[in-house]
VEXNUSE-102826 format. One record per residue (C-alpha): residue in one letter; x, y, z. Coordinates in steps of 0.05 Angstrom, whole numbers, plus 5000, padded with zeros to 4 digits. Layout:
<marlums>
- r/u/v/w
- a/X/Y/Z
...
</marlums>
This chain:
<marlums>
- r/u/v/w
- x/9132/7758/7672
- x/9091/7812/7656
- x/9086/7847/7581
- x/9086/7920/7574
- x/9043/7951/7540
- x/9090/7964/7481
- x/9102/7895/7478
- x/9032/7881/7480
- x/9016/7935/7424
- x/9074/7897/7386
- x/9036/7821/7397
- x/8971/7857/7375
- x/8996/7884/7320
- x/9028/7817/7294
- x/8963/7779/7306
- x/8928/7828/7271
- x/8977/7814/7214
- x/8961/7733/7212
- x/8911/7685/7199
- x/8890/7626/7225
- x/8938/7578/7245
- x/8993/7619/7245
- x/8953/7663/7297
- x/8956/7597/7339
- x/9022/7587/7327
- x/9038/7659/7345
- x/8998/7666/7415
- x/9023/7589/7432
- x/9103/7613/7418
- x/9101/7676/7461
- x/9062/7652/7516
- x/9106/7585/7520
- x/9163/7627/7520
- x/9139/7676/7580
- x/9115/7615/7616
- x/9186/7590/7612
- x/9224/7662/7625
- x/9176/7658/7687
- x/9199/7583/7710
- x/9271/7601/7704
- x/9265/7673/7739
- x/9235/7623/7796
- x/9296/7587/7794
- x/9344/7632/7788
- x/9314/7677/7846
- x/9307/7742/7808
- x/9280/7772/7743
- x/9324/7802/7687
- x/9379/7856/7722
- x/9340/7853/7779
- x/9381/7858/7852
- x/9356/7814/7908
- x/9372/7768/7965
- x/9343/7706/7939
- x/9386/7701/7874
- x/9423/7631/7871
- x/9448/7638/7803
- x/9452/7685/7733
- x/9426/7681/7666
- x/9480/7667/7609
- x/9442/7674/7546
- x/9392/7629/7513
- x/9392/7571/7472
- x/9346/7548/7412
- x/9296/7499/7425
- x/9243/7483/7372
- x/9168/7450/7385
- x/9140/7416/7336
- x/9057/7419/7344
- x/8998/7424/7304
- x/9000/7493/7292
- x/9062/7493/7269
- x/9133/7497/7295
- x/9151/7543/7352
- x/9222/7575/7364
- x/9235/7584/7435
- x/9289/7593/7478
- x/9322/7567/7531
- x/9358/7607/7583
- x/9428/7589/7596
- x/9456/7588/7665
- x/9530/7608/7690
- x/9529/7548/7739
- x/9487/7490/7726
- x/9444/7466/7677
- x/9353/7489/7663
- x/9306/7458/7630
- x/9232/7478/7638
- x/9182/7427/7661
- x/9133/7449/7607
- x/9179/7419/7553
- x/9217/7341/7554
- x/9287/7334/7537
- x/9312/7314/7471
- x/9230/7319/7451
- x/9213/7367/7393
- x/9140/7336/7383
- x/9080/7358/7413
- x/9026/7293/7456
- x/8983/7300/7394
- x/9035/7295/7341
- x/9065/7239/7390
- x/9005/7197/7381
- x/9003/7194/7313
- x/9073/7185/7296
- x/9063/7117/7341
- x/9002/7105/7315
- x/9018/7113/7241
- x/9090/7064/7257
- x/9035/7010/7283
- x/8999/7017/7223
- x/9063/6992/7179
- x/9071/7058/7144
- x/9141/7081/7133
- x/9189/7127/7160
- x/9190/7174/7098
- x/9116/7171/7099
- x/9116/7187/7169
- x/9161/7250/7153
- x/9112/7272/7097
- x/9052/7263/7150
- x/9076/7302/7198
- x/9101/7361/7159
- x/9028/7362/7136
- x/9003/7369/7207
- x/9036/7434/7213
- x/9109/7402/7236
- x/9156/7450/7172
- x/9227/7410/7194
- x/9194/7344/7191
- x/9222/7290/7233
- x/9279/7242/7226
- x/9285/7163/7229
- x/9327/7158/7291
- x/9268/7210/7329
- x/9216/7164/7298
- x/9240/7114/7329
- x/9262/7148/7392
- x/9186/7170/7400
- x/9155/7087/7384
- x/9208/7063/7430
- x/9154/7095/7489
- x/9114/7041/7463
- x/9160/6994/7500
- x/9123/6990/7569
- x/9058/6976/7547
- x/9076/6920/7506
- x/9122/6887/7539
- x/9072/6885/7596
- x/9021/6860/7545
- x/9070/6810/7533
- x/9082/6778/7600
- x/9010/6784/7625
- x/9003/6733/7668
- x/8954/6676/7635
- x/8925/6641/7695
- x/8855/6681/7690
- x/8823/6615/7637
- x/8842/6556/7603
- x/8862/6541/7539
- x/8844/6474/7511
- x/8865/6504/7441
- x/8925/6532/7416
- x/8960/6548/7356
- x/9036/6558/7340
- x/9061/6587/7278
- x/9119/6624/7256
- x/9130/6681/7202
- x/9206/6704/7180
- x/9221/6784/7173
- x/9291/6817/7162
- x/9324/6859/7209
- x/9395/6870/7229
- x/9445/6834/7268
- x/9507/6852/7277
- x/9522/6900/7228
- x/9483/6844/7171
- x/9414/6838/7141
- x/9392/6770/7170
- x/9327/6730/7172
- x/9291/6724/7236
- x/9230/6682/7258
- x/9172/6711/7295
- x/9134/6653/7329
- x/9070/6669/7345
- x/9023/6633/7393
- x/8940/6638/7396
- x/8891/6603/7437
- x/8823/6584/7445
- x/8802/6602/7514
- x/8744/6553/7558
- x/8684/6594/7539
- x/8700/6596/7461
- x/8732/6662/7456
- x/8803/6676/7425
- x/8866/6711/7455
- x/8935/6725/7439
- x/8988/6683/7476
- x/9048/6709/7468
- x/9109/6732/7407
- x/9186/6724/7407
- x/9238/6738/7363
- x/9294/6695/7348
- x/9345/6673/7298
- x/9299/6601/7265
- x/9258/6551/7295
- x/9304/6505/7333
- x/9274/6458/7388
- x/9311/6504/7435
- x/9280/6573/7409
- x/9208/6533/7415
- x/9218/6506/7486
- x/9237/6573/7514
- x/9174/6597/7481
- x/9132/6547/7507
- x/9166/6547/7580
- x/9163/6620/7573
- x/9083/6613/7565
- x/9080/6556/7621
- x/9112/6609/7667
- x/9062/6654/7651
- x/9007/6608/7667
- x/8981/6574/7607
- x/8939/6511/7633
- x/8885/6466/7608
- x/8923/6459/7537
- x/8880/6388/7506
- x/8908/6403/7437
- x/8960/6439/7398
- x/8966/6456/7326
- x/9023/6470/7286
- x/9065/6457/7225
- x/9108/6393/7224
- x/9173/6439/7238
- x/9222/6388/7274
- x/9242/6437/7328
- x/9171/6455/7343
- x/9148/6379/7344
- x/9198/6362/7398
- x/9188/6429/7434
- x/9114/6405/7435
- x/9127/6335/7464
- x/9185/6366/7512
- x/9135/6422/7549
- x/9064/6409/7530
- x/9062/6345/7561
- x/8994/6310/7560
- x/8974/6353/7509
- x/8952/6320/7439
- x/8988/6348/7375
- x/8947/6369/7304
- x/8998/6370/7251
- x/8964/6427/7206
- x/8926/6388/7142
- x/8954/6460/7103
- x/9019/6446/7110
- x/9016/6371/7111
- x/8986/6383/7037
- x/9039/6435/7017
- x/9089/6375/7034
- x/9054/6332/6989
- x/9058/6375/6934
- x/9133/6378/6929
- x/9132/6297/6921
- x/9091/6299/6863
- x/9081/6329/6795
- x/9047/6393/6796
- x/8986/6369/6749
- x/8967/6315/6806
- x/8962/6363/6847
- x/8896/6372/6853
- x/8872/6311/6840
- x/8910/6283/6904
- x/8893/6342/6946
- x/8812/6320/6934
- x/8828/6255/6947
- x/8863/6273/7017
- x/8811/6321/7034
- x/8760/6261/7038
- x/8800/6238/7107
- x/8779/6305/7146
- x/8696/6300/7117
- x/8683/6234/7149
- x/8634/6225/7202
- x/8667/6195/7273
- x/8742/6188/7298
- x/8735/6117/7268
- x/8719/6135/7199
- x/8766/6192/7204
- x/8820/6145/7216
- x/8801/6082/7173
- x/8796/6135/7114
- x/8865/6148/7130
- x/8889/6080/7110
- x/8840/6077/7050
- x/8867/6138/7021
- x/8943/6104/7032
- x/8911/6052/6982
- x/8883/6089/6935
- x/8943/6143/6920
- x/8994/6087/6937
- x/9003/6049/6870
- x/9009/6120/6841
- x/9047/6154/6892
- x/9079/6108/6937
- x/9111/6175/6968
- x/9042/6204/6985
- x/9026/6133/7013
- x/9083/6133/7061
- x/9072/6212/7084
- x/9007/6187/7096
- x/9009/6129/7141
- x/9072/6164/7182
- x/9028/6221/7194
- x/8965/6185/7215
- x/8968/6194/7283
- x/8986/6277/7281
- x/8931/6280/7223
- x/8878/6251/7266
- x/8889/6288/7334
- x/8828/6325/7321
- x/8779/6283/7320
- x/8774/6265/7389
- x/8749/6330/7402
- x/8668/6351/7399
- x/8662/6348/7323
- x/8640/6421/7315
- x/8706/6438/7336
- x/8735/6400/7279
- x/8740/6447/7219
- x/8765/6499/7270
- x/8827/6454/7295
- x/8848/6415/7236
- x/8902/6468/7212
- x/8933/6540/7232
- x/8887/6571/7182
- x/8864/6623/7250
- x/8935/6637/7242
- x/8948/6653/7174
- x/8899/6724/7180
- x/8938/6737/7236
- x/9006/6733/7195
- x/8982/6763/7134
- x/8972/6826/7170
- x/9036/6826/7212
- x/9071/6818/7141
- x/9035/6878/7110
- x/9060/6918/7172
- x/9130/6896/7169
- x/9140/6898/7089
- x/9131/6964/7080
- x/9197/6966/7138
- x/9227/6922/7091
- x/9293/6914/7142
- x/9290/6929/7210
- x/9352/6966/7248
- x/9348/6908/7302
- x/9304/6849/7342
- x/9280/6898/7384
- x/9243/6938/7335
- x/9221/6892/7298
- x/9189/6860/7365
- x/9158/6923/7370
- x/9119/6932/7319
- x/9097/6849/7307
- x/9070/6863/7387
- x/9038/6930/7373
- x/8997/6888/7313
- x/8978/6836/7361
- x/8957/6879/7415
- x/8912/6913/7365
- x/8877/6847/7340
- x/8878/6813/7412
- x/8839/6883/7442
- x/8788/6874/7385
- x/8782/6798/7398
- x/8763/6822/7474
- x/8723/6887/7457
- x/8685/6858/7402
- x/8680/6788/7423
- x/8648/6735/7375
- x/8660/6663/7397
- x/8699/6627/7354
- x/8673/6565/7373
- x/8593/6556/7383
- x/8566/6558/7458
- x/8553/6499/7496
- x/8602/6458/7452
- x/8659/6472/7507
- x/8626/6437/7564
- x/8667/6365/7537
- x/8732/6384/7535
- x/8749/6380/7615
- x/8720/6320/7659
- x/8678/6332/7716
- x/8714/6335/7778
- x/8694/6335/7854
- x/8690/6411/7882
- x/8753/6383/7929
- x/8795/6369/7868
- x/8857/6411/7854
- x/8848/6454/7789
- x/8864/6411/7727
- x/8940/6418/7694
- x/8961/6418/7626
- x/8935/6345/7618
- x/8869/6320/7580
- x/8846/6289/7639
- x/8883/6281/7706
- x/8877/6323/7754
- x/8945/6356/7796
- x/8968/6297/7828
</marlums>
């Protein structure tokens, strides 16, 4: 639709009368609003009072739309139809926020700060109404897609003789009550040395059952050449482990096992006992690894016959690792590559404090590890040293099948 000149003179006039980004605002409002006048005059088949043989339909007012961008707000309007309903293709329903404000928004939820603060942000970016919590989270729900592909991506392109399993607890909502939920967690050590993120899921505590539809659910996906897993002594996770992961070894995580061993003894032992355990995982050879095991039993037992029993019953779990090359050692003894990894999904979801459901809170723990899993690939440093993989799979014969999850058997 053309201006007149009057018009024009007016528009001139007005953006003679403003500065800066209010001129932007200004130019960006009227010429959004012809653009749309123009798209429903295309519909309709006729300009304003005009008489013709193409019209299909007649105006019937306007309603108030309002665009939030970076200039500012604009206040358009929306042209009402008698029959029917019009929405211009420059604009998306039930959207008041601009692509660049859009990106933000998402990218400042990601980054853990808070719905209020989001409000404040965007009001300084030029936004006057601000923006509620049910459009904030309208708008980070488009973050669905991506990261529910990240996480079902198939995992078939490596192996992963390494992985680690972990859960953190967050609060969110379930049925109309503020309940704990565990976010398991799952990192690996790919063939070459380098690190990835496995997969996340959100449930209501670790049960066996919650673990073995993790671990399934990352079998499905094509997780293969597991040698080793590490995790907590959790019950449920232990018999997931054993249940799915079969002919992988499992590392019960020295952390924890220590953290265990404090709650059996007086707090002034404490360190005392944790040197003294320590010694077991600075030996030299699986054999002195394992034979310090026993010696340790001895030496805490007369003290701590508690200690002395956690010890010998966790022997076997303790001492996975050191089968493995022994530069892997300090790397595989405990979830410590986990606990960074945690930290930060924590300082995301505190500031949250309570999330409206599972599916938010999903959200954002998968937005955080998509973040640190595309840095681990952009920015790759080997986590373990180079040319200290080559022992963890057997030689085969170029006819042989491509190894399972199994140390070392091939697909029968």
């Amino acid at each position: 639709m053309a201006l007149s000149q009057s018009e024009l003179t007016r528009l001139l006039q007005s953006l003679h009368s403003t500065e800066g980004l209010e001129l932007v605002r200004s130019v960006a409002e009227r010429m959004l609003q012809e653009l749309i006048e123009a798209e429903a005059a295309a519909k309709i088949g006729a300009e304003w009072n005009e008489h013709t043989d193409t019209r299909t339909n007649y105006r019937n007012g306007h309603r108030d739309k309002t665009l939030t961008t970076q200039a500012g707000d604009l206040d358009l309007a929306i042209p009402k139809l008698r029959s029917g309903s019009f929405f211009p293709c420059l604009l998306e329903r039930r959207r008041r926020i601009d692509q660049a404000l859009y990106a933000v928004i998402m990218e400042a939820y990601v980054e853990g700060v808070s719905t209020r603060s989001v409000d404040d942000l965007v009001k300084a970016l030029g936004a006057d109404t601000g923006i509620s919590k049910s459009e904030v989270s309208r708008i980070c729900a488009a973050l669905d897609e991506p990261l529910t592909a990240f996480r079902t991506r198939p995992l078939d392109h490596t192996r992963f003789p390494y992985i680690y399993l972990d859960a953190t607890y967050c609060k969110a909502r379930v049925n109309h009550q503020i309940a704990s939920r565990a976010v398991v967690i799952a990192t690996g050590v790919t063939e070459d040395g380098g690190r990835e993120v496995l997969g996340v899921m959100v449930g209501d505590s670790e049960t066996e059952a919650f673990w073995t539809e993790f671990l399934r659910h990352l079998r499905e996906r094509g997780l293969s050449g597991v040698r080793l897993v590490i995790g907590d002594h959790h019950s449920g996770l232990v018999a997931a482990i054993g249940k799915v992961m079969l002919g992988a070894a499992y590392q019960r995580c020295r952390v924890h096992f220590l953290r265990n061993v404090f709650g059996v003894i007086d707090k002034h032992a404490g360190e005392m006992v944790a040197a003294t355990i320590r010694t077991i995982f600075a030996q030299s050879g699986p054999s002195a690894v394992r034979t310090q095991v026993d010696t340790v039993a001895d030496m805490l037992g007369g003290q701590f016959p508690k200690v002395k029993q956690m010890l010998l019953e966790a022997k076997d779990d303790l001492t996975a690792f050191a089968v493995f090359p022994e530069r892997h050692w300090k790397k595989i003894q405990s979830t410590n590559p986990l606990e960074r990894v945690n930290r930060e999904i924590k300082r995301r979801t505190d500031v949250v404090q309570v999330f409206p459901n599972d599916d938010a809170l999903l959200r954002l723990v998968t937005a955080v590890l998509f973040e640190m899993h595309d840095e681990w690939i952009a920015f790759p440093r080997r986590y373990l040293p180079e040319g200290s993989m080559d022992d963890l799979y057997p030689e085969l014969p170029e006819s042989a099948p491509a190894l399972t999850n199994t140390p070392n058997a091939p697909t029968s």
